[in-house]
Backbone atoms as SQL, in Angstrom:
CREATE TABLE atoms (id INTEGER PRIMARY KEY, chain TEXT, resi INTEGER, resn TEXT, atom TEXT, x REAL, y REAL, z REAL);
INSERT INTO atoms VALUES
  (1, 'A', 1, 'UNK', 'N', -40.912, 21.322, -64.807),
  (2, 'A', 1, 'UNK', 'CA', -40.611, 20.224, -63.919),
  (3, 'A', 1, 'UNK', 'C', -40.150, 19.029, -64.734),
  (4, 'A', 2, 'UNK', 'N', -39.463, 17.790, -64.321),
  (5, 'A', 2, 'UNK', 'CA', -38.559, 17.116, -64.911),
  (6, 'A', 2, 'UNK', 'C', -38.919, 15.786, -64.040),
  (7, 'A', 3, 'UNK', 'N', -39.058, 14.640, -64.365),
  (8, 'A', 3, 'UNK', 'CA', -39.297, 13.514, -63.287),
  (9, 'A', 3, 'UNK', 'C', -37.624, 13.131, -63.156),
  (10, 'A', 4, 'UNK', 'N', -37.325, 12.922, -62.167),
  (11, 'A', 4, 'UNK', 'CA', -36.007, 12.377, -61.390),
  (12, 'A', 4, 'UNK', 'C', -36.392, 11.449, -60.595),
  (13, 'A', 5, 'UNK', 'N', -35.368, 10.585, -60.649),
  (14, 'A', 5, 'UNK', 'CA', -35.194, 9.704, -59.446),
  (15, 'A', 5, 'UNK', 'C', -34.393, 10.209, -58.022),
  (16, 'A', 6, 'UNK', 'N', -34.803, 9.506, -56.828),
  (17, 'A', 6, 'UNK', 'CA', -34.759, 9.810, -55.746),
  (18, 'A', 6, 'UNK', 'C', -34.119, 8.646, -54.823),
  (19, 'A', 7, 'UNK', 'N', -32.814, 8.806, -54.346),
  (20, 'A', 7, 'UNK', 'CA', -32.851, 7.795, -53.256),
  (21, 'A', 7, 'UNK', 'C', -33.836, 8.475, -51.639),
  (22, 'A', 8, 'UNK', 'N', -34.691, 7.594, -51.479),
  (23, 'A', 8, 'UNK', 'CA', -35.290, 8.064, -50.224),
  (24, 'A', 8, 'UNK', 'C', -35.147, 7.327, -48.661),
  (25, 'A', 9, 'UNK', 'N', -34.913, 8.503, -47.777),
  (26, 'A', 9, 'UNK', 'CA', -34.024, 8.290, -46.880),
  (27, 'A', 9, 'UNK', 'C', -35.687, 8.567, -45.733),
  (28, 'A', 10, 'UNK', 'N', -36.044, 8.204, -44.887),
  (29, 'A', 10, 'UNK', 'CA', -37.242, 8.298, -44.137),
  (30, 'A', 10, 'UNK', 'C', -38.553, 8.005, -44.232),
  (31, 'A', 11, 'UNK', 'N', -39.456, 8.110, -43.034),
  (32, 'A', 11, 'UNK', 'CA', -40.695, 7.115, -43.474),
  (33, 'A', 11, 'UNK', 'C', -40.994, 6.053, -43.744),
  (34, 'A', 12, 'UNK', 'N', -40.325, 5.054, -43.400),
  (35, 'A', 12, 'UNK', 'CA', -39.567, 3.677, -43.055),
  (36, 'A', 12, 'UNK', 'C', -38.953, 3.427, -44.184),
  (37, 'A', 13, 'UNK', 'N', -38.301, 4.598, -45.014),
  (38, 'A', 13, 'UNK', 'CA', -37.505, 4.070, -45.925),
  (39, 'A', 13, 'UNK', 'C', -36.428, 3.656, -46.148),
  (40, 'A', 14, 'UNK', 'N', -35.296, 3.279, -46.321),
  (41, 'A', 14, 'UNK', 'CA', -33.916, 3.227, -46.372),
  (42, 'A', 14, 'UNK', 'C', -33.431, 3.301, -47.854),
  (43, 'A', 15, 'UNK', 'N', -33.218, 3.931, -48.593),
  (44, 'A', 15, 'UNK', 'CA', -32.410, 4.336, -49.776),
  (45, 'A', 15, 'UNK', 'C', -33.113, 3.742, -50.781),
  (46, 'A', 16, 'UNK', 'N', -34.750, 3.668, -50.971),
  (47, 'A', 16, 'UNK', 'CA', -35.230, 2.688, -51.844),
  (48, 'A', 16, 'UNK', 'C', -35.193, 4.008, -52.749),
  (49, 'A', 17, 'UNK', 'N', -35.306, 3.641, -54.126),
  (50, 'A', 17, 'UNK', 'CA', -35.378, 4.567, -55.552),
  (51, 'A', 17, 'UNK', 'C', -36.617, 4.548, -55.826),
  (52, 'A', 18, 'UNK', 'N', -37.095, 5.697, -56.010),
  (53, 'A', 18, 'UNK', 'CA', -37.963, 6.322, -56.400),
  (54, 'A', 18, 'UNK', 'C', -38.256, 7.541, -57.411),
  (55, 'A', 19, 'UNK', 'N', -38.789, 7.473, -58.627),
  (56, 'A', 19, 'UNK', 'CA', -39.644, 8.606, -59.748),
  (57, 'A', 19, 'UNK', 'C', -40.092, 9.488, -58.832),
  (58, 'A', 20, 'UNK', 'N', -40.326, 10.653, -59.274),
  (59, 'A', 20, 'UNK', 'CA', -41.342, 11.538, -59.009),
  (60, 'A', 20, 'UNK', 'C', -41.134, 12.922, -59.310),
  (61, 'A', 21, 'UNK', 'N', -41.836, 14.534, -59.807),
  (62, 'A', 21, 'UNK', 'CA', -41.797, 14.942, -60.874),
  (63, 'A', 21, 'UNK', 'C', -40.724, 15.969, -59.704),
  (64, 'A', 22, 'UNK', 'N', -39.485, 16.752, -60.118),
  (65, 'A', 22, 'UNK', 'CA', -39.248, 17.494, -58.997),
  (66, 'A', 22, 'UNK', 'C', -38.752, 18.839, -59.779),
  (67, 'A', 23, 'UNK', 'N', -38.732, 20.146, -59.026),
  (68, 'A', 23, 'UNK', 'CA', -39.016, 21.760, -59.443),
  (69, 'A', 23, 'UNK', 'C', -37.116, 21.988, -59.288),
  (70, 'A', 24, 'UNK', 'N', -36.254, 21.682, -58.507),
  (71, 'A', 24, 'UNK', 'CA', -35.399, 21.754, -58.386),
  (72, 'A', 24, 'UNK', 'C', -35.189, 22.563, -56.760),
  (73, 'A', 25, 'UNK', 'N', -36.224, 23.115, -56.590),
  (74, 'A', 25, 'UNK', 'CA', -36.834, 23.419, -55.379),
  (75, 'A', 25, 'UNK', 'C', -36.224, 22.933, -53.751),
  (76, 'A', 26, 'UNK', 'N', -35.585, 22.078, -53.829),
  (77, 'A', 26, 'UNK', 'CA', -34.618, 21.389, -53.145),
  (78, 'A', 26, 'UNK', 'C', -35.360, 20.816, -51.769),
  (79, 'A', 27, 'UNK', 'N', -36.729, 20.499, -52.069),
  (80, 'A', 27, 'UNK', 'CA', -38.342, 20.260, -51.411),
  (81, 'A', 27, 'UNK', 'C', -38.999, 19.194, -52.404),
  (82, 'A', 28, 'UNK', 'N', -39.393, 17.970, -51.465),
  (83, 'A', 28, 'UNK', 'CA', -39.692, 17.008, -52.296),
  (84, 'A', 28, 'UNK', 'C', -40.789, 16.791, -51.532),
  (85, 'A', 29, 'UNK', 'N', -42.073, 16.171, -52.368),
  (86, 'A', 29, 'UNK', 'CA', -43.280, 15.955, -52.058),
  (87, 'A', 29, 'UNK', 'C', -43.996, 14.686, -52.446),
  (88, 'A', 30, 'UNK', 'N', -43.761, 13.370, -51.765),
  (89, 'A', 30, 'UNK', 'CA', -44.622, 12.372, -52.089),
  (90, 'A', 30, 'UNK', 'C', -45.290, 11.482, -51.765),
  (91, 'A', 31, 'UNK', 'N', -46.102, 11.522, -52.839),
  (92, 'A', 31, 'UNK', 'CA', -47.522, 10.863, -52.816),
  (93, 'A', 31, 'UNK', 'C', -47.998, 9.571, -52.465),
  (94, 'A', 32, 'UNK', 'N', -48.253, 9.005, -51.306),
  (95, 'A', 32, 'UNK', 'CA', -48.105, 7.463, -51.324),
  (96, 'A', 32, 'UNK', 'C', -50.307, 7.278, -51.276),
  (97, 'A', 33, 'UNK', 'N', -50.270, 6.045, -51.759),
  (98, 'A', 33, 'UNK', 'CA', -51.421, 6.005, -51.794),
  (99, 'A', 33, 'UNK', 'C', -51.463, 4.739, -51.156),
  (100, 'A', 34, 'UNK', 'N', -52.296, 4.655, -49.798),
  (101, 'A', 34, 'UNK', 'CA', -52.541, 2.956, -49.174),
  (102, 'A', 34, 'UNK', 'C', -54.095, 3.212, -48.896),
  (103, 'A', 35, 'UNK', 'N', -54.312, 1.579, -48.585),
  (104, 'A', 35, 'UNK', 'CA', -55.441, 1.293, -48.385),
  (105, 'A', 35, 'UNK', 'C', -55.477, 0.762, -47.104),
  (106, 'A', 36, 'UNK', 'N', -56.547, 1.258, -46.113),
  (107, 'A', 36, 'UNK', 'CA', -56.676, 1.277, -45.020),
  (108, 'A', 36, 'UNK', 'C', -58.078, -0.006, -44.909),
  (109, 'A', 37, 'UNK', 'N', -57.575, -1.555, -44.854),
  (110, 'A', 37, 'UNK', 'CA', -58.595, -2.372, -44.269),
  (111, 'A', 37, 'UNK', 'C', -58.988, -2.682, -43.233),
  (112, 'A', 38, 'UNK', 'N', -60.307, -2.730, -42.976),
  (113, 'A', 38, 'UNK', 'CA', -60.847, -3.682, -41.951),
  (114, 'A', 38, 'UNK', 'C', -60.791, -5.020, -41.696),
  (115, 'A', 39, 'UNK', 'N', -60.660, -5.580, -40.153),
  (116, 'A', 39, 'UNK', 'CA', -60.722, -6.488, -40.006),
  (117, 'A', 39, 'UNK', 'C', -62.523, -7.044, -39.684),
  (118, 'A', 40, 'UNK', 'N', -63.107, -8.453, -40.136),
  (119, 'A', 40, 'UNK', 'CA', -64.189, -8.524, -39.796),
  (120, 'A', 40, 'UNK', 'C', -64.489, -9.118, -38.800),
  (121, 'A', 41, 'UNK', 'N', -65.718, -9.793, -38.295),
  (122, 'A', 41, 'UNK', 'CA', -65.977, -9.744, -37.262),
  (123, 'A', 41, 'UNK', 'C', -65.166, -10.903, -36.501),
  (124, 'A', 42, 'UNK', 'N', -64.588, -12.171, -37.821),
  (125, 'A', 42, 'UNK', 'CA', -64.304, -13.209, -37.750),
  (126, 'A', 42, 'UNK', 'C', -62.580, -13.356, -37.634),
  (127, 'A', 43, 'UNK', 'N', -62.361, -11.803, -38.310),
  (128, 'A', 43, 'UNK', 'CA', -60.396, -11.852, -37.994),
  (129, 'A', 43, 'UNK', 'C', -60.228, -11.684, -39.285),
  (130, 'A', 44, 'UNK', 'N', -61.403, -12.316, -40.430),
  (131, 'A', 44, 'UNK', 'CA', -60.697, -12.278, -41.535),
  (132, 'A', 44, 'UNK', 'C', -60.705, -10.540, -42.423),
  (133, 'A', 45, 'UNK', 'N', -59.840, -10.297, -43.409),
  (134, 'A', 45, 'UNK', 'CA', -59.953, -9.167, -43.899),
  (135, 'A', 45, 'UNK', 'C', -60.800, -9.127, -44.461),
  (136, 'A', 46, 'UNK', 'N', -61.945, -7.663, -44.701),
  (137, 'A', 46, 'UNK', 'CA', -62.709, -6.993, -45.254),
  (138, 'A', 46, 'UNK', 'C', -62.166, -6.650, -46.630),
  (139, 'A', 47, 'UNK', 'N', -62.940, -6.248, -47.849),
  (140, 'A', 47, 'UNK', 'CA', -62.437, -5.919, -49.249),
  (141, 'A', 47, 'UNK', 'C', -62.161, -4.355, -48.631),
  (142, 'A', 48, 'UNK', 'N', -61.399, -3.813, -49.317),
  (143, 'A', 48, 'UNK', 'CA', -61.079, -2.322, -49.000),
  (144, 'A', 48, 'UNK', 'C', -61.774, -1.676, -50.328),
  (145, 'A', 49, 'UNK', 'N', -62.166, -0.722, -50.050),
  (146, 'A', 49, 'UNK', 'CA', -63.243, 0.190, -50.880),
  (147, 'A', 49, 'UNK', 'C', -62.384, 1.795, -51.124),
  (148, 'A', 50, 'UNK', 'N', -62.049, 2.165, -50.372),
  (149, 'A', 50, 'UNK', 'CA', -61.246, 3.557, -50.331),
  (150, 'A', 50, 'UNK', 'C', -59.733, 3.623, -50.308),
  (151, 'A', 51, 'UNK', 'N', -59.438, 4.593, -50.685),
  (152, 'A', 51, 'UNK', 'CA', -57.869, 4.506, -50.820),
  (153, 'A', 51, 'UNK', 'C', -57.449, 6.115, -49.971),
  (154, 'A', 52, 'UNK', 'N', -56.307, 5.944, -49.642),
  (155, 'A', 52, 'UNK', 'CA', -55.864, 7.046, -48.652),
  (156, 'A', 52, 'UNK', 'C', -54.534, 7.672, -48.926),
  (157, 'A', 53, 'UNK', 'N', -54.635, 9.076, -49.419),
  (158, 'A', 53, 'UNK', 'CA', -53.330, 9.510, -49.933),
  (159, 'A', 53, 'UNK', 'C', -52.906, 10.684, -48.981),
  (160, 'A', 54, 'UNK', 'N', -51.346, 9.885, -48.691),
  (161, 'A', 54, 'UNK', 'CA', -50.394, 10.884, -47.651),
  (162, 'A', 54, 'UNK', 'C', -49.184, 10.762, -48.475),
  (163, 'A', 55, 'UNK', 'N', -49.023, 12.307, -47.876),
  (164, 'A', 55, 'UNK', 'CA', -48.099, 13.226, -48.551),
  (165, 'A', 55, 'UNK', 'C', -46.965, 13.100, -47.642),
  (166, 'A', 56, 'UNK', 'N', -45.956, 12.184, -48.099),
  (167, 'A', 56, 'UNK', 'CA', -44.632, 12.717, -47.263),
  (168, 'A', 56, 'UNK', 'C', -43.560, 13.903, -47.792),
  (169, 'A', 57, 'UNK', 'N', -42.953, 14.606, -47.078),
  (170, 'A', 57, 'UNK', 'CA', -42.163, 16.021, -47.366),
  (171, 'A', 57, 'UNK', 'C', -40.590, 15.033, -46.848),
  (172, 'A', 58, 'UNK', 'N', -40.072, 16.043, -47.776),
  (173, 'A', 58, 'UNK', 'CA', -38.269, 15.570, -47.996),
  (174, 'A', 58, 'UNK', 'C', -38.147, 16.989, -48.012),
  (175, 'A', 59, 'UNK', 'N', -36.568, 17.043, -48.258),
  (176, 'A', 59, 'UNK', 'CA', -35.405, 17.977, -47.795),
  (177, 'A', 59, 'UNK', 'C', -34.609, 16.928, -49.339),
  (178, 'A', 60, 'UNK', 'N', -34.616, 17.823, -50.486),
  (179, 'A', 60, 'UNK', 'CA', -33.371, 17.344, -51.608),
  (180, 'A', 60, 'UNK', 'C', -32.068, 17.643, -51.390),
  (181, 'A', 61, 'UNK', 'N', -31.151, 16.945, -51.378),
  (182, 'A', 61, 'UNK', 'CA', -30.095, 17.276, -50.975),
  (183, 'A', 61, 'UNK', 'C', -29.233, 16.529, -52.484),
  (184, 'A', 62, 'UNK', 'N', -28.330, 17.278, -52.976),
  (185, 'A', 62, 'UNK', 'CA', -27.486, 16.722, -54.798),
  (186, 'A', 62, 'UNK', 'C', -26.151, 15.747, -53.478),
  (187, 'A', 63, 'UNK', 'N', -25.522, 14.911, -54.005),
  (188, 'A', 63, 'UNK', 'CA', -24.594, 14.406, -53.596),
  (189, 'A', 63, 'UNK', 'C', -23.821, 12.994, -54.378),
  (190, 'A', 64, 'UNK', 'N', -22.936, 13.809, -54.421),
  (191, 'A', 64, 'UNK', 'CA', -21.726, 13.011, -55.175),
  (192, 'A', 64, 'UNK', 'C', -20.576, 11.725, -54.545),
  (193, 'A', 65, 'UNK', 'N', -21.078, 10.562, -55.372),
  (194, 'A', 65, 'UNK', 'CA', -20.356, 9.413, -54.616),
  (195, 'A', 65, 'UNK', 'C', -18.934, 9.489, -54.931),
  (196, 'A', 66, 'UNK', 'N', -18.378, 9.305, -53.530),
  (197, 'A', 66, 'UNK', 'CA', -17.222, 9.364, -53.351),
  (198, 'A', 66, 'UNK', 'C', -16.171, 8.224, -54.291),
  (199, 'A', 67, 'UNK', 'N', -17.284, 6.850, -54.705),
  (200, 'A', 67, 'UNK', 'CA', -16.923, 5.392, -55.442),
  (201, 'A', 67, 'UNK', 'C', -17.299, 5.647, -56.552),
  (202, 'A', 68, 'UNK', 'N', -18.450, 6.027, -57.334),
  (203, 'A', 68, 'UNK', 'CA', -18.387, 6.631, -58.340),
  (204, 'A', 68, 'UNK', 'C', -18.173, 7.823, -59.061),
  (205, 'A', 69, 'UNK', 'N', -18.406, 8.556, -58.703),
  (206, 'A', 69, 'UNK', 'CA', -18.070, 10.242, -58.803),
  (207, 'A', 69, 'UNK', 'C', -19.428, 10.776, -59.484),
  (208, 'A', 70, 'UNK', 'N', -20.597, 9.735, -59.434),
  (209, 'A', 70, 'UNK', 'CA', -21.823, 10.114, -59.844),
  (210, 'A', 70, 'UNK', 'C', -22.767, 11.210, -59.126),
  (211, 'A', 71, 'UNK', 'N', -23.635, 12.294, -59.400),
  (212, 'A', 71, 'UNK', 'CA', -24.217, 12.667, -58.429),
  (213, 'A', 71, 'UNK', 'C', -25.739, 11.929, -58.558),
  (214, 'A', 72, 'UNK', 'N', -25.916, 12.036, -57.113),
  (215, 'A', 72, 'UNK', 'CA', -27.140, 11.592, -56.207),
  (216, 'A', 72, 'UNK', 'C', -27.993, 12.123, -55.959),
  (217, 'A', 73, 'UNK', 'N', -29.299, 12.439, -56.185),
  (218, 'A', 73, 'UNK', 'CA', -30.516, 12.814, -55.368),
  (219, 'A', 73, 'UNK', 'C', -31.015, 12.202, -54.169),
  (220, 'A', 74, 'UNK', 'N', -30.684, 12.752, -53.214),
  (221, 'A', 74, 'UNK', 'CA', -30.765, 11.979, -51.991),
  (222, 'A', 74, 'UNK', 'C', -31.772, 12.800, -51.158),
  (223, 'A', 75, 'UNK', 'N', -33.123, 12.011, -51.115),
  (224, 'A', 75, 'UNK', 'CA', -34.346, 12.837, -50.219),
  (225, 'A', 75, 'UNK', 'C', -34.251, 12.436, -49.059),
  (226, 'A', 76, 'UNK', 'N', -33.896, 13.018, -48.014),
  (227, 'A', 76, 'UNK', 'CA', -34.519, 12.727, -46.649),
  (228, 'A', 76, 'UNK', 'C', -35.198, 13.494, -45.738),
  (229, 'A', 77, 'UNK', 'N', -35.595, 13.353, -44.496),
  (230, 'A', 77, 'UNK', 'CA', -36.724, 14.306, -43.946),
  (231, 'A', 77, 'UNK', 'C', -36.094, 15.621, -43.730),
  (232, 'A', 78, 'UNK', 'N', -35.338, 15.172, -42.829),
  (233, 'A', 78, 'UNK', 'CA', -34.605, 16.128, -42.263),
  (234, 'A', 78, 'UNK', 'C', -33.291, 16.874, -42.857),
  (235, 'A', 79, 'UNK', 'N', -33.359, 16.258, -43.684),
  (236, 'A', 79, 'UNK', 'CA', -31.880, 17.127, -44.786),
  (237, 'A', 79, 'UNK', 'C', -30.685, 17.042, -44.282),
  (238, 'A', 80, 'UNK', 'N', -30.546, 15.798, -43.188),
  (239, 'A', 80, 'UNK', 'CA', -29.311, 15.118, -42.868),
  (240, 'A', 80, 'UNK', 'C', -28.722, 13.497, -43.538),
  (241, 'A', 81, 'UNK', 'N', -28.052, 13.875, -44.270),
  (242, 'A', 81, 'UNK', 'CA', -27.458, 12.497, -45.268),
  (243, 'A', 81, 'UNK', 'C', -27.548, 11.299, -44.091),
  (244, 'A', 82, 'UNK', 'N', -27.781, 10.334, -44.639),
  (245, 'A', 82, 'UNK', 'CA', -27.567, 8.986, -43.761),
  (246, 'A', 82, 'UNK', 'C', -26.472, 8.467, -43.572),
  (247, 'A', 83, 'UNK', 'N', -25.751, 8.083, -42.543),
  (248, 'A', 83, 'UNK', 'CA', -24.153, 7.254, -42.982),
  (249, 'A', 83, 'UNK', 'C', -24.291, 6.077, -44.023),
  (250, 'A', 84, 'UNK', 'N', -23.085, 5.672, -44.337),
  (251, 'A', 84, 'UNK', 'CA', -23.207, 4.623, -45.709),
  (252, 'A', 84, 'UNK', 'C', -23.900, 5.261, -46.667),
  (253, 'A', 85, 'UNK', 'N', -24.386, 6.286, -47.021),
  (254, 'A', 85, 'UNK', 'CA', -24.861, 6.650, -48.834),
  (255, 'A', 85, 'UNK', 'C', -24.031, 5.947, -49.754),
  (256, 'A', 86, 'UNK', 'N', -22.829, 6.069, -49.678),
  (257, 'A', 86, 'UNK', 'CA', -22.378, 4.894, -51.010),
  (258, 'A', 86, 'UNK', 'C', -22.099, 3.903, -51.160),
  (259, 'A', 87, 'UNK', 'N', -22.779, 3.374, -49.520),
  (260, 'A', 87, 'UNK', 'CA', -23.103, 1.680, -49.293),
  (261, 'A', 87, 'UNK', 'C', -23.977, 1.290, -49.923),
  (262, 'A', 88, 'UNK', 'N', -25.342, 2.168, -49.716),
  (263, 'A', 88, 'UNK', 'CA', -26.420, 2.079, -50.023),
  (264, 'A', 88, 'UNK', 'C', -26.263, 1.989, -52.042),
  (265, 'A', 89, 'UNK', 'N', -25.514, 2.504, -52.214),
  (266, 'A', 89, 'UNK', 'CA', -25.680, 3.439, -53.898),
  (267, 'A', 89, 'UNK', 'C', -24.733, 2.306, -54.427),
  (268, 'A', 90, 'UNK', 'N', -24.141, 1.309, -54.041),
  (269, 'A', 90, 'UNK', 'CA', -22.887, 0.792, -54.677),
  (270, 'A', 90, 'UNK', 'C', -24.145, -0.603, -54.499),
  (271, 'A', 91, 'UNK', 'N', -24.598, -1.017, -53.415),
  (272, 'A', 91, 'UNK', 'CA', -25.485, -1.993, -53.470),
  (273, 'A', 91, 'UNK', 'C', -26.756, -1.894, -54.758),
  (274, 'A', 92, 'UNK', 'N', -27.281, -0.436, -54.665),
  (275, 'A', 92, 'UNK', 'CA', -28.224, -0.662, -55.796),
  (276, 'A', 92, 'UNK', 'C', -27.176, -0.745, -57.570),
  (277, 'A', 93, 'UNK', 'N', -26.052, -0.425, -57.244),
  (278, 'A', 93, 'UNK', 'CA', -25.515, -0.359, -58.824),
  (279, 'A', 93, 'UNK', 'C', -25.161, -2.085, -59.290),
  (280, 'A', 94, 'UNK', 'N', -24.891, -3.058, -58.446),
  (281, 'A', 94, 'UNK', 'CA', -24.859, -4.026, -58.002),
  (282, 'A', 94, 'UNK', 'C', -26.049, -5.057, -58.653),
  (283, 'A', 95, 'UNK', 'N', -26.872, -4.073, -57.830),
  (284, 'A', 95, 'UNK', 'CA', -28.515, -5.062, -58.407),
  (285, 'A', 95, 'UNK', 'C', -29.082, -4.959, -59.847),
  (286, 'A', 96, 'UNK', 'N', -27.980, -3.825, -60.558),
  (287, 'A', 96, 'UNK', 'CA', -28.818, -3.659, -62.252),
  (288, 'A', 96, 'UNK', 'C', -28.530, -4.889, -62.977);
């Protein structure tokens, strides 16, 4: 296994980049870890003590920008590309 980056497409994501270790498997698996607080009796937040790890599943899909001629790792749920991918990909080349 090899860590790659990921544009991720679902799970309220929109094309944010993301690490994570992948098989080539064309099945992506990741790990988000949140913390689930309480509110107290007063409104204000409780310290959080536990942490809660969900697994979101992708669909890898390789894809080559049409503006750069770079290829893409593009995760999304459903293994349907988003419109604008090299809106998205020309904006993050932008932000380096």
């Amino acid at each position: 296994m090899q860590t790659c980056h990921f544009l991720l497409f679902g799970y309220g994501r929109d094309g944010e980049i993301h690490r994570a270790d992948y098989d080539g498997s064309g099945k992506l698996e990741y790990v988000t870890e949140m913390s689930p607080c309480e509110s107290g009796a007063d409104g204000d937040s409780q310290p959080c003590y536990m942490s809660l790890a969900v697994t979101e599943h992708y669909i890898v899909t390789p894809y080559q920008s049409d503006s750069s001629g770079k290829t893409y790792l593009i995760a999304t749920v459903d293994g349907v590309l988003p419109e604008g991918v090299d809106d998205r990909i020309n904006m993050l080349e932008t932000d380096k």
